[in-house]
C-alpha positions in Angstrom: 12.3 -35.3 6.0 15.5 -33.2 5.7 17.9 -33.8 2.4 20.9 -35.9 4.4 24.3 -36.6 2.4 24.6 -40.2 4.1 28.0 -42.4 3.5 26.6 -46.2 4.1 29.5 -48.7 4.5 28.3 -52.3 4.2 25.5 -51.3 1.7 26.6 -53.6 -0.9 25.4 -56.3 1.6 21.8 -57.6 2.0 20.7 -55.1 4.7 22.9 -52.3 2.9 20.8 -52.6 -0.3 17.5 -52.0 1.9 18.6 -49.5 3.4 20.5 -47.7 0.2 17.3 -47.8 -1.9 15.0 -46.5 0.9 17.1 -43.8 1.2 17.6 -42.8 -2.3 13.4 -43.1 -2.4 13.5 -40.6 0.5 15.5 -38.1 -1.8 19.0 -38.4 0.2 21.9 -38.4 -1.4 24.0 -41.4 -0.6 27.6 -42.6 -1.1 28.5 -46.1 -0.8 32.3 -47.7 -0.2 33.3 -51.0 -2.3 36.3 -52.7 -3.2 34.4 -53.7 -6.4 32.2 -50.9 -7.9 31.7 -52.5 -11.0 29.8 -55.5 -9.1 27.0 -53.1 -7.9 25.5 -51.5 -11.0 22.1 -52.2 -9.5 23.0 -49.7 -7.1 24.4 -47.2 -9.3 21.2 -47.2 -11.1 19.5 -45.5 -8.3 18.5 -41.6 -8.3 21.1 -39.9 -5.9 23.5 -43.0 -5.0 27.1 -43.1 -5.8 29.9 -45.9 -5.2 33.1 -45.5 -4.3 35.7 -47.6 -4.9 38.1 -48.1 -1.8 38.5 -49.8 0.8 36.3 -49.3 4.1 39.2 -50.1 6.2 41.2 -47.3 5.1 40.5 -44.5 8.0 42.2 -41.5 5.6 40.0 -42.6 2.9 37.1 -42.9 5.2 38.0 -39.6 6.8 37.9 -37.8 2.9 34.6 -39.2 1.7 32.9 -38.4 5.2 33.8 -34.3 4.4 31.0 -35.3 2.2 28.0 -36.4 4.5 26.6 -35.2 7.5 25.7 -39.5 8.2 27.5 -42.4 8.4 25.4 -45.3 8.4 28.0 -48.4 9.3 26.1 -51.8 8.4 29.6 -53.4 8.2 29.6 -57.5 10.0 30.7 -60.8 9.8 29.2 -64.1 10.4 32.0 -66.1 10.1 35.9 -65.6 10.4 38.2 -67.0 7.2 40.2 -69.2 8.3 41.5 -69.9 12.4 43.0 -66.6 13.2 40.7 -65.6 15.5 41.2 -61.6 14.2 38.2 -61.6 11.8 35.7 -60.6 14.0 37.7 -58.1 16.0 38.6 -56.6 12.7 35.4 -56.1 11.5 33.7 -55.7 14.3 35.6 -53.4 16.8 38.6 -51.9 14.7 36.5 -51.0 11.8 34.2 -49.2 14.1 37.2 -47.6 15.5 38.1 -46.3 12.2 34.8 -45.0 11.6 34.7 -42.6 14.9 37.9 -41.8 14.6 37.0 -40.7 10.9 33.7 -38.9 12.0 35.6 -36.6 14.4 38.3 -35.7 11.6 35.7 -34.8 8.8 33.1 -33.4 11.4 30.4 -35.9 11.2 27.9 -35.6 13.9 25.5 -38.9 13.3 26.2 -42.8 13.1 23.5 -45.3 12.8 25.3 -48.5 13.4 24.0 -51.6 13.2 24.8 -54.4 16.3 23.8 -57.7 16.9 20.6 -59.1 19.6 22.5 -60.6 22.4 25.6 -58.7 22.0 27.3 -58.6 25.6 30.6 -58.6 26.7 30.0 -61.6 28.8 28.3 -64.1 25.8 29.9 -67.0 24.9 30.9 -66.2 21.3 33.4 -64.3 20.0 30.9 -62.9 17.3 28.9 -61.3 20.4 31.2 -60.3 22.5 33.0 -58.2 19.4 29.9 -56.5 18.4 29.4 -55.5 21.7 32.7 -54.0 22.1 32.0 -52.1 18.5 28.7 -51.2 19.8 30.1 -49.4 23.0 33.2 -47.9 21.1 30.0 -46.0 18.8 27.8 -44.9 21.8 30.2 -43.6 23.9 32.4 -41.6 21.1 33.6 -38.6 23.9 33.1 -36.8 20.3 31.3 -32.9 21.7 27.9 -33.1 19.6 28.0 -36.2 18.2 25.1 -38.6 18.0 25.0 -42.9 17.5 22.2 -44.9 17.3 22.4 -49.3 17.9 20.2 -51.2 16.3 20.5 -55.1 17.5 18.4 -57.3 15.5 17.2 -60.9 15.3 18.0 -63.2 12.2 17.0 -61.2 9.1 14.9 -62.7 6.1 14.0 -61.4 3.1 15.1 -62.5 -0.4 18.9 -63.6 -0.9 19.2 -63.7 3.3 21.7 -65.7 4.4 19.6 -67.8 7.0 16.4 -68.6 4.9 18.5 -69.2 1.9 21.3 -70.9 3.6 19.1 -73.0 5.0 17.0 -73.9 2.0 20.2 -74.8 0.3 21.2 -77.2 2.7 18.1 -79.0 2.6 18.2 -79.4 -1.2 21.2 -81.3 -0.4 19.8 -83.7 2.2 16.3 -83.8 1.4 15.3 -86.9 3.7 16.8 -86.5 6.9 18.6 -83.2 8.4 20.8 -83.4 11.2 20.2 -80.4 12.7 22.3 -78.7 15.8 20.7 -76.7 18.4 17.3 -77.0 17.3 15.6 -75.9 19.9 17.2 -72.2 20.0 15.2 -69.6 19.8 14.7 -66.6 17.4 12.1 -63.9 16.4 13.0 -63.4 12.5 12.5 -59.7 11.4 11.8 -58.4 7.9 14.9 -56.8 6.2 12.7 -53.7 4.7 11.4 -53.4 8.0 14.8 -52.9 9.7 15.8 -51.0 6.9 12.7 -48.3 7.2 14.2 -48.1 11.4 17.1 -47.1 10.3 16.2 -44.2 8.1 13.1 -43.2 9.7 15.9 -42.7 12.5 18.5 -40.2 10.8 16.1 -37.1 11.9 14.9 -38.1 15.3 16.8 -36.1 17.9 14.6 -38.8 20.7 16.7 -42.0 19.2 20.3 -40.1 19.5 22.5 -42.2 22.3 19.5 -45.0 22.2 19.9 -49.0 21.7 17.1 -51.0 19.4 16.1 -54.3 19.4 14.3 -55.3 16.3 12.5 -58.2 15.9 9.2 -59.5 14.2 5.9 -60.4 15.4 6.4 -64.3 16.4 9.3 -66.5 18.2 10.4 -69.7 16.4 12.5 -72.7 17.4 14.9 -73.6 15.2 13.6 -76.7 14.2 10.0 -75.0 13.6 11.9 -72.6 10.7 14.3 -75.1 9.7 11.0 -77.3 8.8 8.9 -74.3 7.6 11.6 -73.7 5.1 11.5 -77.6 4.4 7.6 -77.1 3.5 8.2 -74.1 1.3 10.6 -76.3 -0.8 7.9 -79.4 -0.7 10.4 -82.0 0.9 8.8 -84.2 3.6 12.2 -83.9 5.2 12.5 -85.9 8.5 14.2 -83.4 11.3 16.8 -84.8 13.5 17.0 -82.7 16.8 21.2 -83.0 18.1 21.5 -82.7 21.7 24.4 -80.2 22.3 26.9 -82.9 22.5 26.3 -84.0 18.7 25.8 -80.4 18.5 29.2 -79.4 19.0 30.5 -82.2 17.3 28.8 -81.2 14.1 30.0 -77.7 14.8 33.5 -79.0 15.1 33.3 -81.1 11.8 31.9 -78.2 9.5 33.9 -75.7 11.3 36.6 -76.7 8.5 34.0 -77.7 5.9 34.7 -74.9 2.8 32.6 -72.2 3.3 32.1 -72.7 6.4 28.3 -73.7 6.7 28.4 -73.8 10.4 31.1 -73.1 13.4 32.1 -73.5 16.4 31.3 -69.8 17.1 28.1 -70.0 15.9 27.3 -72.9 17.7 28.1 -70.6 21.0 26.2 -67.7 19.5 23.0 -69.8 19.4 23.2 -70.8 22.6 21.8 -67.3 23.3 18.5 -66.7 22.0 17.9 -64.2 19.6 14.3 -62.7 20.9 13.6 -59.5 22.0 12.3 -58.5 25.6 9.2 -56.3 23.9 7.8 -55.8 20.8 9.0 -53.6 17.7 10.0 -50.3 18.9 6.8 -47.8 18.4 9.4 -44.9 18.0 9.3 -45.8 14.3 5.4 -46.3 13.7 6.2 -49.9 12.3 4.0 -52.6 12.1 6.7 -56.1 11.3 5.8 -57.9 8.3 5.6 -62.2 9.4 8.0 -64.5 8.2 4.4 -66.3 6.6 4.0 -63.3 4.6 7.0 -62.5 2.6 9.0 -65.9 2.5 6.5 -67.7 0.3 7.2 -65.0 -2.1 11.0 -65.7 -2.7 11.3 -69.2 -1.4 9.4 -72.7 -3.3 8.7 -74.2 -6.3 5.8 -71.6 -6.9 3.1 -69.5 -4.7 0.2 -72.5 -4.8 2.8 -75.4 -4.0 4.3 -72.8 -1.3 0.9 -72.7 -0.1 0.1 -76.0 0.3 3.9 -76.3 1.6 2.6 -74.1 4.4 -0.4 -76.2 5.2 1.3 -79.0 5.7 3.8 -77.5 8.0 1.0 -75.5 10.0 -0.5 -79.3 10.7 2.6 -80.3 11.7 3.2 -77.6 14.2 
């Protein structure tokens, strides 16, 4: 594989750390934006990977450290908006893309990988869709002369410190007996982080993937409730399930929505009322064969590998 200087915004985040240190084991050189350098020393420990401080949202800043890479790889998104404006997912979502074209045509970049979200349509029922489907279309369809994108839209992403494995696992700590749980029956098809992480770089050089859309996805579909009470084994609680229908759904969705931190919103109760499964298997352009969830989570999630084990029995019985 050809040496690539590769600018990665987002890779302070759980994907971008996947993706930074496969690329610095690949030899590339890499440059990665944060508003707090000093909180990513892991990163800086890496052979070939530098971060800058800034901010991502500043274009001429952007635009300068760009003149430096022949790649932009923009892992930049949002789960949840702060606060009730109703701007944080267009600014992180479309506007921040935005910047980054308009700062690949003034430093002369010529490839974007950019990561989207499965079921990302301008007609889906949350705003968290509907942005990264605008963002998605603003990187594909540049007008830049010789300039290349690639979407990736993925399913729910595990792999230690995720936010959906985790998140959930916390929850459960806190209500180990029974668990309310809203929308259970949505479906996903969880995909390894290292996994999307490997599509992305393996990517970079392939002239076949320029202009293309991904979905990514691993090996099995889940209900919500079926992962919810996986993750339930994992942590050895006998936790009794509670399927809402969707109007105690909602309802939970509209009490949380102002909960701090903001375990669960109104927006994403619309966003899983998509599923999030792919229409075919792993993409064979990348020679990838998905990890399953079985596989990897025991290793980061439980009291220990034999009780996550028989965790994992018990749940197996109980599917």
């Amino acid at each position: 594989m050809t040496q690539h200087h590769v600018t990665v915004l987002g890779g302070t985040g759980f994907v971008g750390h996947s993706v930074v240190r496969r690329l610095a084991e690949h030899g590339h050189v890499v440059r990665v934006i944060s508003r707090r350098r000093e909180r990513h020393r892991d990163l800086l420990v890496l052979p070939g990977v530098d971060v800058v401080q800034g901010d991502p949202r500043d274009v001429a800043l952007l635009a300068r450290e760009f003149e430096k890479s022949d790649t932009v790889v923009n892992l930049v998104g949002i789960l949840n908006e702060r606060g009730h404006r109703g701007k944080g997912f267009a600014d992180a979502h479309v506007h921040h893309v935005a910047h980054v074209v308009e700062a690949c045509k003034k430093s002369g970049v010529k490839r974007l990988l950019h990561m989207c979200a499965l079921g990302a349509s301008e007609w889906a029922p949350s705003h968290y869709l509907r942005t990264k489907a605008r963002g998605e279309y603003l990187a594909l369809h540049s007008g830049i002369p010789g300039f290349h994108a690639t979407s990736f839209r993925s399913s729910v992403i595990f792999g230690p410190h995720d936010s959906f494995i985790n998140r959930f696992a916390g929850l459960l700590k806190l209500s180990p007996w029974v668990f309310a749980l809203a929308c259970a029956d949505s479906r996903f098809q969880p995909v390894y982080v290292e996994d999307v992480a490997a599509a992305i770089v393996t990517s970079m050089d392939d002239r076949y993937t320029y202009g293309q859309v991904y979905e990514l996805c691993g090996p099995r579909t889940y209900q919500l409730h079926e992962l919810v009470s996986y993750i339930a084994a994992q942590l050895g609680l006998n936790t009794r399930i509670i399927k809402l229908n969707k109007q105690l759904s909602w309802l939970q969705a509209m009490a949380l929505e102002f909960v701090p931190g903001k375990p669960f919103s109104l927006d994403n109760y619309k966003s899983l009322q998509v599923d999030s499964v792919c229409s075919r298997g792993f993409p064979k352009d990348f020679g990838i064969t998905p990890a399953t969830l079985e596989s990897v989570v025991p290793t980061y999630l439980g009291p220990s590998v034999s009780d996550s084990y028989s965790g994992f029995r018990h749940w197996a019985r109980r599917s």
